[in-house]
C-alpha positions in Angstrom: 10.2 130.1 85.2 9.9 127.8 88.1 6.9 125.9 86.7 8.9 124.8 83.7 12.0 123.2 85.8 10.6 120.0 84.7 10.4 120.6 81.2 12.5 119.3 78.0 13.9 121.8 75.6 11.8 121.0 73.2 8.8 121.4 75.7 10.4 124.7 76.9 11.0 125.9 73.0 7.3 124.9 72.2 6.1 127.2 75.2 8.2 129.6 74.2 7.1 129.8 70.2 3.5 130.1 71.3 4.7 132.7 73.6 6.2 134.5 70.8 3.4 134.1 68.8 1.1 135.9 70.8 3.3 138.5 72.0 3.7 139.9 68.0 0.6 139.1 66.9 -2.1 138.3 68.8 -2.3 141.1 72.0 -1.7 144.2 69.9 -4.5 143.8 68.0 -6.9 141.8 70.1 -8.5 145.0 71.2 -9.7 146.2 67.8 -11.2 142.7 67.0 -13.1 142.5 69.8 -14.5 146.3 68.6 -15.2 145.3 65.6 -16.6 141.4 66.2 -14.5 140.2 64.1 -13.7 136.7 64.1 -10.0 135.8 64.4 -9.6 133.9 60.9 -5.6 134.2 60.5 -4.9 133.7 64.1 -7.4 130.4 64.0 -5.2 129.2 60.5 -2.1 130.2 62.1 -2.9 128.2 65.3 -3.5 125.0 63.1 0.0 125.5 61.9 1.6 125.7 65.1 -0.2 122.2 65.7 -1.9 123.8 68.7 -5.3 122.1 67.7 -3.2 118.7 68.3 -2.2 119.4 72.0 -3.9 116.3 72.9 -3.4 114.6 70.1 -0.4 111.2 70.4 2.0 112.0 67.5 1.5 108.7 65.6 -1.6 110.6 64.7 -0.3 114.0 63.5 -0.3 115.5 67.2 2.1 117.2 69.7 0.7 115.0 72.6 2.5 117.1 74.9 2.0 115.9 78.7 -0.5 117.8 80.6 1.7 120.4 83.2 3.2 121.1 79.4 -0.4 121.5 78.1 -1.3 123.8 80.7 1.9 125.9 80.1 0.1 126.5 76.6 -3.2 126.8 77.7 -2.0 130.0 80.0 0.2 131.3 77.6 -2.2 131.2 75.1 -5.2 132.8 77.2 -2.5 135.2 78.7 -2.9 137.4 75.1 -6.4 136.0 74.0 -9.1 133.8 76.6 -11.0 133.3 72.9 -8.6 131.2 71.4 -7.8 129.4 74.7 -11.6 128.4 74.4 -11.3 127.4 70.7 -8.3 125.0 71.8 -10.2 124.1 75.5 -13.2 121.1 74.5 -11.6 120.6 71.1 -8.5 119.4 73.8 -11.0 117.3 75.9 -12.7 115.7 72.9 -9.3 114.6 71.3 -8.3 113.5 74.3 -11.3 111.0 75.8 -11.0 109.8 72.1 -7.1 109.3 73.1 -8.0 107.6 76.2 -11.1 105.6 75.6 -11.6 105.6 71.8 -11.2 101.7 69.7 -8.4 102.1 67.2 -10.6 102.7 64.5 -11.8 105.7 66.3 -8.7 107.1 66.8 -7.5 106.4 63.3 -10.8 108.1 61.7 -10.8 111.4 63.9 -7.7 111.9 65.6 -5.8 113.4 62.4 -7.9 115.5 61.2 -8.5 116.9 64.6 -4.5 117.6 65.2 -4.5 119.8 62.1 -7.8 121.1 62.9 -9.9 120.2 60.0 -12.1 118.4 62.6 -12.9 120.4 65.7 -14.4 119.0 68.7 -17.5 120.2 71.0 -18.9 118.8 73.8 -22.7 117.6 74.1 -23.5 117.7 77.6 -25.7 120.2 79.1 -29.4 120.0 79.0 -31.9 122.5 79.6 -33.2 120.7 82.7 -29.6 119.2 83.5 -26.6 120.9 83.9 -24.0 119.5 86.9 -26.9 116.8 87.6 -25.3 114.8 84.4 -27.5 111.8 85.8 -30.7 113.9 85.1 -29.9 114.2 81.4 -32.9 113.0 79.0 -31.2 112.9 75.3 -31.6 108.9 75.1 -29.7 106.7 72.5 -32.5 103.7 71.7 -31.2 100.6 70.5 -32.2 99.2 67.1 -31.5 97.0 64.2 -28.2 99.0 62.9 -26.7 100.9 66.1 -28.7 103.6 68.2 -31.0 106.8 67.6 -30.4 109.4 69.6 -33.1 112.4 70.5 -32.5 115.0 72.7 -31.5 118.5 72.7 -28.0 120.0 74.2 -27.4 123.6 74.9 -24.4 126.2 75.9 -22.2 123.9 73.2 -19.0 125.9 73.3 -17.5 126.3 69.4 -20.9 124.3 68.6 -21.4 126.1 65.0 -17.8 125.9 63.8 -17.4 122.1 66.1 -17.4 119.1 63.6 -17.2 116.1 66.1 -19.9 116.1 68.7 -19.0 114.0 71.5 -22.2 113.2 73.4 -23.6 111.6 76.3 -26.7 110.2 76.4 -29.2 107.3 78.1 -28.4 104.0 76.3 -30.2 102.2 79.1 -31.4 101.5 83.3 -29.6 99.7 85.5 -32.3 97.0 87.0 -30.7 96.9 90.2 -30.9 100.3 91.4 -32.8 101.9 88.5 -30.1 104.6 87.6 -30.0 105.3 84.1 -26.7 103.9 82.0 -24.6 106.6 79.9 -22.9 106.3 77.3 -20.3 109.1 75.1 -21.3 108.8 71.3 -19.0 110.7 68.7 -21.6 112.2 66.5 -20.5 114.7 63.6 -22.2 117.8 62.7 -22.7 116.3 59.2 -25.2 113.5 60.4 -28.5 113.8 59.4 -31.1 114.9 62.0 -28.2 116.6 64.0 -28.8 120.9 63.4 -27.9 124.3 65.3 -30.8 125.5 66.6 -29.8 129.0 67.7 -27.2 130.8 69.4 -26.6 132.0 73.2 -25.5 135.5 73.5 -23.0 136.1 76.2 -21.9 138.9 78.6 -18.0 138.4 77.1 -16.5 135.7 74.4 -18.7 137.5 71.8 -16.5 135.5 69.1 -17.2 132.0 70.8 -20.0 130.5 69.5 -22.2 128.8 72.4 -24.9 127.1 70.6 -28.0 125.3 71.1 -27.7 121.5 69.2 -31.0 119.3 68.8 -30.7 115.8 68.1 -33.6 114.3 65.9 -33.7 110.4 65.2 -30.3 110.7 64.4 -29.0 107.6 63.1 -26.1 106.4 64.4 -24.0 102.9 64.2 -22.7 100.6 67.9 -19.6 101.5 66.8 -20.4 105.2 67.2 -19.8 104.5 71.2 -16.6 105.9 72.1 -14.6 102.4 73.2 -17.6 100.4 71.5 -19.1 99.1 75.0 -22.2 101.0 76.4 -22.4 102.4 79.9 -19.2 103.2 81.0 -20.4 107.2 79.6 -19.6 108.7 83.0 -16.5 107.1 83.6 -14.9 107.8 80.6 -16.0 111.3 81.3 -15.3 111.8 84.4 -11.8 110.9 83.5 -11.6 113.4 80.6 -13.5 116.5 82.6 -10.3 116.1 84.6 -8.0 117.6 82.1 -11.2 120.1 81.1 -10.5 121.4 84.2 -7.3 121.6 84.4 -7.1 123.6 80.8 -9.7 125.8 82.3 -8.2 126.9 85.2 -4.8 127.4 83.2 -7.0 129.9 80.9 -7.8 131.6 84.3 -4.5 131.6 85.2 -3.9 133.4 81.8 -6.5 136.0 82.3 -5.3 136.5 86.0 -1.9 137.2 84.0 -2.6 139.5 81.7 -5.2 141.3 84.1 -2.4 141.9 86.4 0.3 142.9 83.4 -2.6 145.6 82.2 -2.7 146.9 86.4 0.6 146.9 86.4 1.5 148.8 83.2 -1.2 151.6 84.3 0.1 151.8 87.9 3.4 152.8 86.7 1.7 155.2 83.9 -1.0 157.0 85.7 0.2 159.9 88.1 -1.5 161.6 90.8 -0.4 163.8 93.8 3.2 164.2 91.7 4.2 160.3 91.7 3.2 157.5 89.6 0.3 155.2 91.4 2.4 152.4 91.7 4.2 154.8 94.7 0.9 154.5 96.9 0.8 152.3 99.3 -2.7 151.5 98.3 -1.6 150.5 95.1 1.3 148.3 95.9 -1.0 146.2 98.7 -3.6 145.4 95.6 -0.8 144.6 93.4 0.7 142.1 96.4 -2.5 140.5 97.0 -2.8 140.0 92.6 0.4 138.8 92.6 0.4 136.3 95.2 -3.2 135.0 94.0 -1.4 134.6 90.7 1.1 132.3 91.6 -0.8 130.6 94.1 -2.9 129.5 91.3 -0.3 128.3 88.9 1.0 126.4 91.5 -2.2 124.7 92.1 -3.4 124.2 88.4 0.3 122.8 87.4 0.3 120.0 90.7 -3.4 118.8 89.6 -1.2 118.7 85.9 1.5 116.5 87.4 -1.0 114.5 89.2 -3.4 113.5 86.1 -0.1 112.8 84.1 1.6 110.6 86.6 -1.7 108.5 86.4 -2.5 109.2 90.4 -5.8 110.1 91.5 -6.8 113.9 90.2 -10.3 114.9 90.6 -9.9 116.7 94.1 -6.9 118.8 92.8 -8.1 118.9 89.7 -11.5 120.2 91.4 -9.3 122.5 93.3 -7.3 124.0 91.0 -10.1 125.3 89.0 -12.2 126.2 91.7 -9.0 128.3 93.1 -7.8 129.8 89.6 -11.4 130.8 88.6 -11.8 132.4 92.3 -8.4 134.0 91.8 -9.1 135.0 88.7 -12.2 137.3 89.5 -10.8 138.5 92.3 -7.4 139.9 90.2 -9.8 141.2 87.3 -11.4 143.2 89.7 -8.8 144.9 91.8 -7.3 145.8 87.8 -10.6 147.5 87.1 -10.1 149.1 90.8 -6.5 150.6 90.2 -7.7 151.5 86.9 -10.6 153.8 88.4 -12.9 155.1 86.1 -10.9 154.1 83.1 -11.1 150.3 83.8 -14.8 150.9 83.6 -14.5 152.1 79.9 -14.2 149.3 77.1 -11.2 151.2 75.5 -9.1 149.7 78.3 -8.2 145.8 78.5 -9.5 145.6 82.0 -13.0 146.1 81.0 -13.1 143.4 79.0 -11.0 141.0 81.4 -13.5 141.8 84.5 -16.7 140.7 82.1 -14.8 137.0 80.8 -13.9 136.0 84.4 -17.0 135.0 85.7 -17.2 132.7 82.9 -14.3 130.5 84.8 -16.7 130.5 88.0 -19.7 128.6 86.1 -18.0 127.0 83.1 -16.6 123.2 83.4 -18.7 122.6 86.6 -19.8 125.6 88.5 -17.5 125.8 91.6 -20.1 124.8 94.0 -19.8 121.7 92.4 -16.1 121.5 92.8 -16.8 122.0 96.5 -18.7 119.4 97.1 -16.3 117.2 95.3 -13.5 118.5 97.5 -15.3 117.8 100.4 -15.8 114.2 99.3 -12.8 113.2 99.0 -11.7 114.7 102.4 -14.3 112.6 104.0 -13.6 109.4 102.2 -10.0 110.0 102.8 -9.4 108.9 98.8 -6.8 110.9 98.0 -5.7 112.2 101.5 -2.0 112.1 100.4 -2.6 115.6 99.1 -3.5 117.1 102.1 -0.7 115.9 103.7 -2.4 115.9 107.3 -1.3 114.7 110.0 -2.2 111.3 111.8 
């Protein structure tokens, strides 16, 4: 495929083994899990075999490391048979990965090997119930004492938050004097920590076997060096960065649904007769299947540039922005036309396409809703920061 001209043969044959993978024994039997609720234990174990849980992870600490367009090869392949276990791989990726970036070496060496074979799993501690894109609004504050910080606040919508070992959280370590903006800082908490517990559990629409929990943060005792690169305030900046490659693994996932939501439409369409010819021989049909297709592509050509971009160390956060804002849009849009050339039978949860239509708006709100990513955009075309991209002329 055209995305992976780039790619080394061991980059291609690592695409290619997950794609294998999933093929034989993920999609034939993702259908009857999802029936039954039951959680995915052998895929999960197999998945920490295949090193998948170390995508983001350098290999001097047990991980594949591979370079982000590679990662997002993965990330669609993976979601293209299963979304759930792209979002078991999705903030476990970030967290390993702002740890990678930002962490001090003795961060890295105490959590980065255990979380490229999985034992450790990573969940991000963001979202408040008063603060969700307003990041600046949050109130879980980290007060300063004799040993290191306590931190007190309470986080919510924490994706793999019950199964999640390694918490990484921002909070309020202090106010700038000058324009009286709070500071942030990211703290790497784990779920063993006393004062840290699961409150309860948010029950979705779709990813009924991702946990999305509710974490609250009482006195919890933590030391300076708990402060992911060991200096306070620079929260947002190291998160910024790592949101970045969130987003790009989000909108390969919605590439991956988009994929498979198009596969399932186009299997049916050349299945399901009517007026003596297979669908797929109506003009109708073929239009809807031009306009999936195209919005397919389109997106995985978007989603891999903001990948080249991040990994080449240039500026990403208006393609990154863009590519998840287009992939998610794309995305609902392909879903839907599915359930259309499915008719009545992509209404019913026996078929795929039921299923699909339900998880895509999850890619519209989730890693920034794509409001946000607008405004972002817009930005950046103002402030002419990263106007190479556009390519406009002068």
């Amino acid at each position: 495929m055209s995305q992976f001209a780039d790619f080394t043969d061991v980059e291609r044959d690592i695409v290619e083994s997950v794609r294998k993978y999933i093929a034989k024994e993920v999609r034939p039997r993702v259908q009857e899990l999802e029936r039954t609720r039951t959680f995915p234990t052998e895929m999960v174990a197999a998945m920490k075999e295949m090193g998948l849980f170390g995508l983001a992870v350098p290999e001097e600490f047990g991980g594949l490391h591979l370079r982000l367009p590679v990662f997002a090869a993965v990330m669609e392949v993976i979601a293209a048979g299963w979304t759930t276990l792209a979002a078991y791989i999705n903030s476990h990726g970030t967290v390993a990965y702002a740890i990678t970036r930002f962490g001090t070496q003795e961060q890295k060496e105490h959590y980065l090997p255990l979380m490229a074979t999985g034992e450790h799993r990573g969940a991000l501690l963001l979202t408040e119930p008063a603060a969700g894109s307003d990041l600046q609004s949050i109130t879980t504050i980290a007060s300063s004492t004799d040993n290191g910080y306590e931190l007190s606040g309470n986080k919510i919508f924490v994706t793999n938050g019950d199964k999640a070992t390694v918490l990484l959280t921002l909070a309020r370590t202090s106010v700038d004097a000058a324009s009286g903006k709070p500071r942030l800082s990211l703290f790497l908490l784990e779920k063993a920590f006393a004062g840290v517990s699961v409150e309860s559990e948010f029950h979705k629409m779709a990813y009924g076997l991702v946990d999305t929990m509710e974490i609250l943060l009482q006195k919890v005792q933590v030391p300076a060096s708990a402060i992911v690169g060991g200096q306070p305030g620079l929260g947002m900046r190291h998160l910024l960065d790592a949101l970045e490659v969130g987003r790009i693994a989000i909108a390969s996932s919605a590439v991956g649904l988009a994929a498979n939501a198009l596969a399932e439409a186009k299997r049916y369409a050349s299945e399901r007769s009517t007026f003596g010819v297979t669908i797929d021989h109506h003009q109708a049909v073929q239009l809807r299947l031009a306009d999936m297709a195209t919005k397919l592509v389109a997106a995985r050509l978007v989603t891999a540039e903001a990948a080249r971009a991040k990994q080449s160390g240039e500026r990403a956060d208006m393609l990154s922005g863009m590519a998840k804002l287009f992939a998610s849009e794309a995305a609902r849009e392909i879903t839907e036309d599915a359930l259309r050339i499915h008719g009545g039978y992509g209404y019913i949860n026996e078929f795929a396409v039921e299923r699909l239509y339900r998880e895509a708006p999850l890619y519209i709100v989730g890693e920034g809703t794509n409001d946000i990513q607008k405004i972002v955009i817009a930005r950046r075309i103002i402030d002419d920061s990263e106007s190479d991209v556009l390519g406009l002329p002068q």
